[in-house]
C-alpha positions as a LaTeX table, in Angstrom:
\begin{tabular}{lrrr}
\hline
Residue & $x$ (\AA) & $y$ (\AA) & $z$ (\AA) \\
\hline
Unk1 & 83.67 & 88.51 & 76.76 \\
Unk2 & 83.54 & 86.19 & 79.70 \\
Unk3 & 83.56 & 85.86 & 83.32 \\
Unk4 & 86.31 & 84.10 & 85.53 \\
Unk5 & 85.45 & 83.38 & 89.20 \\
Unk6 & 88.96 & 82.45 & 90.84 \\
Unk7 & 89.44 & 81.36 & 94.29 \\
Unk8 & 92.24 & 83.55 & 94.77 \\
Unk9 & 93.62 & 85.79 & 97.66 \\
Unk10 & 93.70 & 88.98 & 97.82 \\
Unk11 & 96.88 & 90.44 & 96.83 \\
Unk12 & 97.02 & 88.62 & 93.17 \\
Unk13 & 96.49 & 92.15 & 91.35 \\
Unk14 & 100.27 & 93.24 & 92.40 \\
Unk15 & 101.77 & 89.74 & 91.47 \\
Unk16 & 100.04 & 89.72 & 87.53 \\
Unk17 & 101.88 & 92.89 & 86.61 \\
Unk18 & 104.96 & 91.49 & 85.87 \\
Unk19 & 103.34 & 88.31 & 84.07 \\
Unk20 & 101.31 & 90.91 & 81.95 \\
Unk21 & 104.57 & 93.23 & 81.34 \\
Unk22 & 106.68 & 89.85 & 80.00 \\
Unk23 & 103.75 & 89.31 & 77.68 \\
Unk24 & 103.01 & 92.74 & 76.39 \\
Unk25 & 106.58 & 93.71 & 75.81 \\
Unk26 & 106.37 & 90.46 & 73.22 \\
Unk27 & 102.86 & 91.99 & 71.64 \\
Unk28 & 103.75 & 95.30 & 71.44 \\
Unk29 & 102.36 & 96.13 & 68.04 \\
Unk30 & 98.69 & 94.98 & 69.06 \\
Unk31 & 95.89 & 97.87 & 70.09 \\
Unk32 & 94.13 & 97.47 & 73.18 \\
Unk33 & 90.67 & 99.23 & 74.08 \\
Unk34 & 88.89 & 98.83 & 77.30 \\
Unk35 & 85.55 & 98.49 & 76.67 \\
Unk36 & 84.14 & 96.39 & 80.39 \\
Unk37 & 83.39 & 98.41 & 83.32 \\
Unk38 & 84.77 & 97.80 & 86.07 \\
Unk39 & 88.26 & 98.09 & 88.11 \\
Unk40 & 90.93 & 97.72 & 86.02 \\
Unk41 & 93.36 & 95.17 & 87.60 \\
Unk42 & 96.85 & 96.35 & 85.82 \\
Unk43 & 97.60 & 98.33 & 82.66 \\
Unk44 & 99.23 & 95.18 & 80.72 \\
Unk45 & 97.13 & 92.85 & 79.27 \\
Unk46 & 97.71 & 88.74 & 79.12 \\
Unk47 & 98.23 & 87.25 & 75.59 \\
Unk48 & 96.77 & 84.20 & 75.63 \\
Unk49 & 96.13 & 81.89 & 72.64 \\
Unk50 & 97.32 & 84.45 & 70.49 \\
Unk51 & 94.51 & 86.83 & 71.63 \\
Unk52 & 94.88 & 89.62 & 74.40 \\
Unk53 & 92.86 & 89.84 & 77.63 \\
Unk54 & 92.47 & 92.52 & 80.30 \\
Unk55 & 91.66 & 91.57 & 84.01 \\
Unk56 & 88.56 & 93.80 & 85.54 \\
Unk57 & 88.44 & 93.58 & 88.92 \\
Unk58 & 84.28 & 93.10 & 89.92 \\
Unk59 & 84.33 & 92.61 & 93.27 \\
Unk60 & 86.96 & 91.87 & 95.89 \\
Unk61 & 86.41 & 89.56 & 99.08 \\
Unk62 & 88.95 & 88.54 & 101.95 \\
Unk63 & 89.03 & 85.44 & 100.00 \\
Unk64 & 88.06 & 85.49 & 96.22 \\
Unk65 & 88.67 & 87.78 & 93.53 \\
Unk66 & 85.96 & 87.61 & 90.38 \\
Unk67 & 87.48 & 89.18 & 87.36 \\
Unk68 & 86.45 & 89.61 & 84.20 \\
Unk69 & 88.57 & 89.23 & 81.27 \\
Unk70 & 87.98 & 91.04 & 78.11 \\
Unk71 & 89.42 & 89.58 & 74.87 \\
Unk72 & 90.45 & 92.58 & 72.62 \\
Unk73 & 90.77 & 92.78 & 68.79 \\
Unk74 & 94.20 & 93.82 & 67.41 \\
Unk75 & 92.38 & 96.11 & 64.94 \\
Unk76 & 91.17 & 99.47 & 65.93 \\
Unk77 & 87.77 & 100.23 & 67.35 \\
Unk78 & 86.79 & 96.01 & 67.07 \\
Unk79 & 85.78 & 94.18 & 69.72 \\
Unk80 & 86.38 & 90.69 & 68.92 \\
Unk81 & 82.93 & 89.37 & 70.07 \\
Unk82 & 82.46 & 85.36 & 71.12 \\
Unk83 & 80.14 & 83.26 & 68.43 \\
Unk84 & 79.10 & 79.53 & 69.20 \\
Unk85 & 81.83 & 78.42 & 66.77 \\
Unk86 & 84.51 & 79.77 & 69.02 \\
Unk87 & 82.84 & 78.32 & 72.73 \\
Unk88 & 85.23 & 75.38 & 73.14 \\
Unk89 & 87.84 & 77.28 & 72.08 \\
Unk90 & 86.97 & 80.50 & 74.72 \\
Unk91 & 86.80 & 78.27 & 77.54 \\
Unk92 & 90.10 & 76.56 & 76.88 \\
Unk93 & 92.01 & 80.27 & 76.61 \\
Unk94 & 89.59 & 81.00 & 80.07 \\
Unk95 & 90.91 & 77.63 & 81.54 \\
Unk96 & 94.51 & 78.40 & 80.25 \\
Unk97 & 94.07 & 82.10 & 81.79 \\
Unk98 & 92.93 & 80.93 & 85.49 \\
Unk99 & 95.87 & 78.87 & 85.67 \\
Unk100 & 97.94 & 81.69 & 84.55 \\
Unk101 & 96.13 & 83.89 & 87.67 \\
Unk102 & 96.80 & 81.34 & 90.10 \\
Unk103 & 100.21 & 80.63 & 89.33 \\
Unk104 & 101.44 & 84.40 & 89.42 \\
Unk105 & 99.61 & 84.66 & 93.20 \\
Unk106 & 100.60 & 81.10 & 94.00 \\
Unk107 & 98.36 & 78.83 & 95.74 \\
Unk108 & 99.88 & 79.33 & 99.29 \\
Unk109 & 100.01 & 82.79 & 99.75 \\
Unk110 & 96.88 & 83.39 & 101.92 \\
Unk111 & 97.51 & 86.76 & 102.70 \\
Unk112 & 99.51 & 88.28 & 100.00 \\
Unk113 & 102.24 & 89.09 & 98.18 \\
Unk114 & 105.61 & 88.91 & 100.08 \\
Unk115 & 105.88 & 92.33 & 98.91 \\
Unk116 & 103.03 & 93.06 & 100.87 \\
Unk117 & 104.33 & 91.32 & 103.67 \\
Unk118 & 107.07 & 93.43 & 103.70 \\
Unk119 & 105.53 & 96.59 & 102.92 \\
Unk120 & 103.02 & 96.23 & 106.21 \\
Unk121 & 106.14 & 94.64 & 108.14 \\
Unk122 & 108.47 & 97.69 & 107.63 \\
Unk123 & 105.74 & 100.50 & 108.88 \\
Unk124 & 104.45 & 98.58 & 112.04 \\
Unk125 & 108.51 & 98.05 & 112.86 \\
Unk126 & 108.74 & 102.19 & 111.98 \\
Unk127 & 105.52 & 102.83 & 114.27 \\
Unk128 & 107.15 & 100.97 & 117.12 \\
Unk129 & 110.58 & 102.69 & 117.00 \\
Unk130 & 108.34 & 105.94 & 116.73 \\
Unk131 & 106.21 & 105.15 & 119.93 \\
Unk132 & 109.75 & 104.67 & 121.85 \\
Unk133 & 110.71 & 108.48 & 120.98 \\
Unk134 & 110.11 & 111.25 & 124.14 \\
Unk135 & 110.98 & 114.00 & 122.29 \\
Unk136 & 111.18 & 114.99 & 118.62 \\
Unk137 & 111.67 & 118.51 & 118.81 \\
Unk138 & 112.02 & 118.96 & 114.85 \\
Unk139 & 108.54 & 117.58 & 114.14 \\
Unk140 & 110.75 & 114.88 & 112.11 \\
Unk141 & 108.91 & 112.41 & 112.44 \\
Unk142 & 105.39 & 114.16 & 111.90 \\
Unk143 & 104.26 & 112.42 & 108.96 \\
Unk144 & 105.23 & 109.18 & 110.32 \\
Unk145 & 101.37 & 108.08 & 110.05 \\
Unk146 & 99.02 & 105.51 & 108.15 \\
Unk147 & 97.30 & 107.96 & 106.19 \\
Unk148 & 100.81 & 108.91 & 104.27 \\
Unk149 & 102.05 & 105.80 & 102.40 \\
Unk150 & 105.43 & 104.36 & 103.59 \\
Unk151 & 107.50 & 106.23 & 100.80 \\
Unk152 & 106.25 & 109.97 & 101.94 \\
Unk153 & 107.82 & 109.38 & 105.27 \\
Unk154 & 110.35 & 111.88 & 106.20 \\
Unk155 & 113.88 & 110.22 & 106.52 \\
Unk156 & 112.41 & 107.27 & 104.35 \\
Unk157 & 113.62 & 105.96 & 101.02 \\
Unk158 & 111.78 & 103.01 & 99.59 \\
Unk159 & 113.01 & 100.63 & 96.76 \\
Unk160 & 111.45 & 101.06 & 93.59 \\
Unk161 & 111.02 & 97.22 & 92.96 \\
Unk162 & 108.78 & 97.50 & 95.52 \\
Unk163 & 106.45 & 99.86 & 95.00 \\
Unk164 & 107.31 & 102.33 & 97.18 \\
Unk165 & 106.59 & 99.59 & 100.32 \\
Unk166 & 109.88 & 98.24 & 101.51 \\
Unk167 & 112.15 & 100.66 & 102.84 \\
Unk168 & 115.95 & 100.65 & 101.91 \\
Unk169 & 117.09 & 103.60 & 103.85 \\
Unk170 & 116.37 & 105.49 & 107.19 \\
Unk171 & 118.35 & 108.76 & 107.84 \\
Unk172 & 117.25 & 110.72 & 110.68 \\
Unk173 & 120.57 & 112.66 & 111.92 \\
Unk174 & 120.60 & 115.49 & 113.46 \\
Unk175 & 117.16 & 115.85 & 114.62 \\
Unk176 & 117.12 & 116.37 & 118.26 \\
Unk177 & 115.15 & 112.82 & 118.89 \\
Unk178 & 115.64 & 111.15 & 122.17 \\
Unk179 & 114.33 & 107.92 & 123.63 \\
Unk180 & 115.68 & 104.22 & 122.84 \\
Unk181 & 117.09 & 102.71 & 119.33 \\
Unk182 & 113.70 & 99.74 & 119.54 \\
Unk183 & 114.69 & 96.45 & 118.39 \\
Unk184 & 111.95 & 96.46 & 115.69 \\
Unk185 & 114.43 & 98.10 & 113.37 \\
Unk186 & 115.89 & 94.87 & 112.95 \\
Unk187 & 112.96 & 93.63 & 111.06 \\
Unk188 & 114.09 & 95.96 & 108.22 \\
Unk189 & 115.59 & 92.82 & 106.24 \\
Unk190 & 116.01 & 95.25 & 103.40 \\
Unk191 & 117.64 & 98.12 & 104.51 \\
Unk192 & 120.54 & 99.29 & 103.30 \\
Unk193 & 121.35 & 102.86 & 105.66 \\
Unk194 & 120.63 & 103.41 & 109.20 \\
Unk195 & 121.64 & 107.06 & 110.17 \\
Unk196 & 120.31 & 107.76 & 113.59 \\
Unk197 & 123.41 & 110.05 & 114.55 \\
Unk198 & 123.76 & 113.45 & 116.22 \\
Unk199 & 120.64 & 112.61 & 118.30 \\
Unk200 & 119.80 & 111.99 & 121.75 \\
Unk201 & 119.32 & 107.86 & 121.87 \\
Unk202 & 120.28 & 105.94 & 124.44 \\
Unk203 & 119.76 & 102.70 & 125.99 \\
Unk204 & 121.48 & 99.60 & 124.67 \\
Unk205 & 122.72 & 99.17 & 120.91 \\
Unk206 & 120.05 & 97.11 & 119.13 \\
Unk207 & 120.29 & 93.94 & 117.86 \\
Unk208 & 120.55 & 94.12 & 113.83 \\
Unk209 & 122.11 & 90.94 & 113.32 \\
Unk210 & 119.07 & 90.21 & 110.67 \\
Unk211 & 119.82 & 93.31 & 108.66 \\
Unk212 & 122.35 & 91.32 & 105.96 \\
Unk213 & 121.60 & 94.12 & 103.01 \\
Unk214 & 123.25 & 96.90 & 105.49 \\
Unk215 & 125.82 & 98.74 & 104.16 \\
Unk216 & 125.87 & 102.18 & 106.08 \\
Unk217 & 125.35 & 102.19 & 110.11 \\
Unk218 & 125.86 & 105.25 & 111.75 \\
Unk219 & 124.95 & 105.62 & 115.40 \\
Unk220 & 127.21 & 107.88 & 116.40 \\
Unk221 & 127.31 & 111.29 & 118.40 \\
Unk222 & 124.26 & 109.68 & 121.07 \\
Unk223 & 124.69 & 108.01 & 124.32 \\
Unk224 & 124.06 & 104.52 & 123.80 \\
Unk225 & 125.30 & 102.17 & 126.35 \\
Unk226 & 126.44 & 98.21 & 126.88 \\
Unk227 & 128.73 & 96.31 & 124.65 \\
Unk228 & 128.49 & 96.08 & 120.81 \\
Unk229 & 126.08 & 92.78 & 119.89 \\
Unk230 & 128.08 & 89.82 & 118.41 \\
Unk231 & 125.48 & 89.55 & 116.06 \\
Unk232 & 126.71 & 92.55 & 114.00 \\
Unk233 & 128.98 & 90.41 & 112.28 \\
Unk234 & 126.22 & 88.88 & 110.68 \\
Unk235 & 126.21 & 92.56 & 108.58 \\
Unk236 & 127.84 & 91.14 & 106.28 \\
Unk237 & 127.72 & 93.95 & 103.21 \\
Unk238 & 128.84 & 96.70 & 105.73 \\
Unk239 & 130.87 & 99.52 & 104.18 \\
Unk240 & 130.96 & 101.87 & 107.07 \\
Unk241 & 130.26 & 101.42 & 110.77 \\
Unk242 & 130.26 & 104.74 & 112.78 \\
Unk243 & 129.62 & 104.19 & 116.49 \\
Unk244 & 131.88 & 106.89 & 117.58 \\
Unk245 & 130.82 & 109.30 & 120.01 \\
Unk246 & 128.64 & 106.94 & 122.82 \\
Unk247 & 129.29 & 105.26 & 125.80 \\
Unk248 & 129.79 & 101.97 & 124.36 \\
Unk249 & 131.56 & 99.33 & 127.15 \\
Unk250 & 133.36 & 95.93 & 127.07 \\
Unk251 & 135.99 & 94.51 & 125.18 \\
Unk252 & 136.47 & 95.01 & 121.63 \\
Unk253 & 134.91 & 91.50 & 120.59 \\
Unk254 & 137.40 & 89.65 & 118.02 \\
Unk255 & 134.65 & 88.59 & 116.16 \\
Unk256 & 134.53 & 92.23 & 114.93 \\
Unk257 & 137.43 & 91.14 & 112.60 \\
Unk258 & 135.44 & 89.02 & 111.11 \\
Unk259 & 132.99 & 92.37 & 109.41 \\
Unk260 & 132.51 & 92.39 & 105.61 \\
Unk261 & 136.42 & 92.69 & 103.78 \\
Unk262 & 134.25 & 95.30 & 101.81 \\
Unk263 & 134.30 & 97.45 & 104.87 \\
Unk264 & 136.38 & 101.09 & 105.13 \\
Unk265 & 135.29 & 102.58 & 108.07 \\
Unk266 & 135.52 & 101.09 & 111.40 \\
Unk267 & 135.11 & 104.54 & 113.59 \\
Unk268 & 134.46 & 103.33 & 117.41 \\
Unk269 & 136.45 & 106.50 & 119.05 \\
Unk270 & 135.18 & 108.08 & 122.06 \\
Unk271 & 133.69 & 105.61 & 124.15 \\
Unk272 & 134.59 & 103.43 & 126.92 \\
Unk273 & 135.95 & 100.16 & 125.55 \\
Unk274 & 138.46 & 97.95 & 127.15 \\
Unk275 & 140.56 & 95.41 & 127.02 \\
Unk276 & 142.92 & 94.66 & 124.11 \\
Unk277 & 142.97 & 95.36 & 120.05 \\
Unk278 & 142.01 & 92.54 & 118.27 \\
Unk279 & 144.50 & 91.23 & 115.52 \\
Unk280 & 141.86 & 90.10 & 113.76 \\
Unk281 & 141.36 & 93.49 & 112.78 \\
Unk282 & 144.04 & 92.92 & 109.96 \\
Unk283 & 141.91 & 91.14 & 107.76 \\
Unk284 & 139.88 & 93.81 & 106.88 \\
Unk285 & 142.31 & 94.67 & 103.62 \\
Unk286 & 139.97 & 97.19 & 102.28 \\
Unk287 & 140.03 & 99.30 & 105.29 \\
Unk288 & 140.60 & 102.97 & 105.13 \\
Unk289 & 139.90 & 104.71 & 107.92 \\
Unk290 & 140.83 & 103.12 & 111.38 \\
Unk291 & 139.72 & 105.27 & 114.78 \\
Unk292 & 139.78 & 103.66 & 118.03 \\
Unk293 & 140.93 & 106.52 & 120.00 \\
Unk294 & 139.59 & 108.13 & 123.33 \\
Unk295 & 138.80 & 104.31 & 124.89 \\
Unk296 & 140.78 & 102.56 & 127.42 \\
Unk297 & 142.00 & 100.06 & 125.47 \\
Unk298 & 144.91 & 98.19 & 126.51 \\
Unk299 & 148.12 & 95.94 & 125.56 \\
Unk300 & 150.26 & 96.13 & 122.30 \\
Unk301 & 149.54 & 97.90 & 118.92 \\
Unk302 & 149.20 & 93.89 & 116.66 \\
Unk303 & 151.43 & 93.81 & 114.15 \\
Unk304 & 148.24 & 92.34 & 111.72 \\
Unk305 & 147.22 & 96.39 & 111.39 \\
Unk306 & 150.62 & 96.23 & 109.23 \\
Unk307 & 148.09 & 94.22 & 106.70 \\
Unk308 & 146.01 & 97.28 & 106.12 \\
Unk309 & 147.73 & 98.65 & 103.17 \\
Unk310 & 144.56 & 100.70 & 102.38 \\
Unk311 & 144.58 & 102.23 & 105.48 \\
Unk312 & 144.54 & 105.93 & 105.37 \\
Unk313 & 143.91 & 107.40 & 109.12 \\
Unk314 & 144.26 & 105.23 & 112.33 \\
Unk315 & 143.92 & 106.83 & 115.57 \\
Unk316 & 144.76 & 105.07 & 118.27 \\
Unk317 & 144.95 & 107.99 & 120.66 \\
Unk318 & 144.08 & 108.62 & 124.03 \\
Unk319 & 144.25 & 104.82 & 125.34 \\
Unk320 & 146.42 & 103.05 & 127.51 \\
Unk321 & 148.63 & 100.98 & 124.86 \\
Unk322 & 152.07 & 100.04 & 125.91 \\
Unk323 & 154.83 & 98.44 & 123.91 \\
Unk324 & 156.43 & 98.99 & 120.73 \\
Unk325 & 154.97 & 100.38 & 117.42 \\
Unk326 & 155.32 & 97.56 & 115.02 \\
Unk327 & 157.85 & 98.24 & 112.30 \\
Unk328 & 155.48 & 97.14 & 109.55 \\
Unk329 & 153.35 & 100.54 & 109.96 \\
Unk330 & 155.98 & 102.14 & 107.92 \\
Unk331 & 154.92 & 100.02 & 104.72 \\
Unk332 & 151.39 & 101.32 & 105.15 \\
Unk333 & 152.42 & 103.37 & 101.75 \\
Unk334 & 148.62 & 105.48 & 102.09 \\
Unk335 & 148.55 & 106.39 & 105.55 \\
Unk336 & 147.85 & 110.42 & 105.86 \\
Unk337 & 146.91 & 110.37 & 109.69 \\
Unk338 & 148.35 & 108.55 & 112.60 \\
Unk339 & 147.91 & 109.66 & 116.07 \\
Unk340 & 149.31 & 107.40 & 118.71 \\
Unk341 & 149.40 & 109.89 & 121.53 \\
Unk342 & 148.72 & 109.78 & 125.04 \\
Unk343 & 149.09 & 106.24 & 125.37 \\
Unk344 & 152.46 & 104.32 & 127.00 \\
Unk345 & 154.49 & 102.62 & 123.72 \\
Unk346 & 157.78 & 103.38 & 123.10 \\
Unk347 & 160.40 & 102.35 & 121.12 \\
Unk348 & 161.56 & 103.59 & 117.65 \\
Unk349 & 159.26 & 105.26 & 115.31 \\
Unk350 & 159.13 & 102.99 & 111.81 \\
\hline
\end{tabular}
């Protein structure tokens, strides 16, 4: 048995499970027994030299870690202990397992893992959105604390590759919560569902240009205000966007053409919108569901929309649209629902 005094952060313990995983799965017929006291640093042990070691934490500073490493016998109840024969030879498989250490923390992480980064990143950007909230009638957000780790949170799901520190999804609908959407969610670089609908929000629509994992955003039934953020294009995964149901203003941007082909919902009915429909909107070939109605949208139905021949419902309804319906709507060979009422088009019907 021997000691190892590393100069490494804090944080190393998390990054040496996976190293020690690797190397178990590949010694999986050896037995192990603890016999140091100490901390136990991770379940796995490091082969090394042909020999297996376990990492005991003894003491843990802001900026050193001393472990000591064990080297176990592969035969029951035998600890393999160290003669002068074997010195030179213990000190190279020490040497050999400090570099090991080092390179699984890596030298310039300081404070770390970028797991933990992450993990610490997520709740103070959940803490801030929770400090913006007047009214939570539900108690939803009750256990929204840092006594409860991240993954007990209500409305919280947390990846497993994580460990239970990075968040992937935050559903909170229909909870009665009012206040503003914070722009801190936009630090969740992971997540992959925001579902903040049939609540009370309002304020502006947050920026969540950074959030390019997102594949399910649904704001809608709240009373969020001001025009929809360029930067949402930047979603590029997006599957479904649900704004419906707010009092969303401006022109329908044509960069929202340019949204993930992956996408099938694009529901933005029942807000204020102006100005005209974007042909752009025809590249999104995987579309299914269409609903810009109850806006005041303007001008001519584009013929692009013909291109949506996955296109199950569009609902244009309720705006002021003028002009012909393009004869290419009658190839849409899926379509179940259209409602163009209450607008000003005429012409004949494909």
């Amino acid at each position: 048995m021997g000691q190892v005094a590393a100069a490494c952060k804090s944080g190393v313990i998390g990054r040496l499970e996976s190293a020690m995983m690797q190397q178990a799965r590949r010694n999986s017929n050896i037995w192990w027994r603890l016999e140091p006291s100490g901390e136990l640093a991770s379940k796995h042990p490091i082969i090394c030299s042909g020999h297996a070691y376990f990492v005991f934490s003894l003491g843990r500073k802001i900026e050193e870690i001393q472990f000591e490493c064990c080297r176990i016998s592969n035969k029951p109840k035998q600890v393999l202990e160290t003669s002068q024969s074997s010195v030179r030879r213990d000190k190279w498989e020490m040497l050999v397992l400090l570099v090991l250490l080092l390179l699984c923390h890596g030298l310039g992480n300081t404070h770390g893992s970028q797991d933990d980064h992450a993990g610490d990143g997520d709740m103070l950007s959940l803490l801030d959105f929770k400090r913006a909230i007047n009214s939570d009638p539900n108690g939803a957000l009750a256990s929204w604390n840092t006594s409860n780790p991240l993954y007990r949170w209500a409305g919280i799901t947390c990846g497993r590759a994580h460990r239970g520190r990075v968040i992937t999804s935050l559903e909170l609908a229909g909870q009665g919560l009012k206040g503003e959407i914070t722009s801190s969610l936009g630090n969740l670089t992971s997540l992959r569902t925001l579902n903040l609908s049939i609540n009370s929000f309002s304020g502006r629509l947050p920026p969540l240009g950074r959030l390019g994992k997102l594949e399910v955003l649904d704001l809608s039934w709240n009373s969020l205000r001001d025009a929809i953020p360029d930067g949402i294009v930047n979603c590029s995964r997006l599957r479904i966007l649900d704004l419906s149901m707010n009092s969303l203003v401006g022109e329908l941007h044509s960069k929202v053409g340019l949204l993930s082909d992956d996408l099938l919902v694009l529901n933005l009915y029942g807000n204020r919108l102006t100005g005209t429909i974007p042909p752009s909107l025809g590249n999104m070939t995987h579309l299914e569901q269409l609903d810009l109605g109850n806006n005041s949208l303007s001008g001519s139905i584009p013929r692009t929309l013909g291109n949506l021949q996955q296109l199950t419902v569009m609902d244009l309804s309720h705006n002021n649209l003028e002009g012909d319906i393009p004869s290419n709507l009658g190839d849409l060979g899926l379509l179940q629902h259209l409602d163009l009422s209450d607008n000003k088009i005429k012409g004949i019907i494909p």
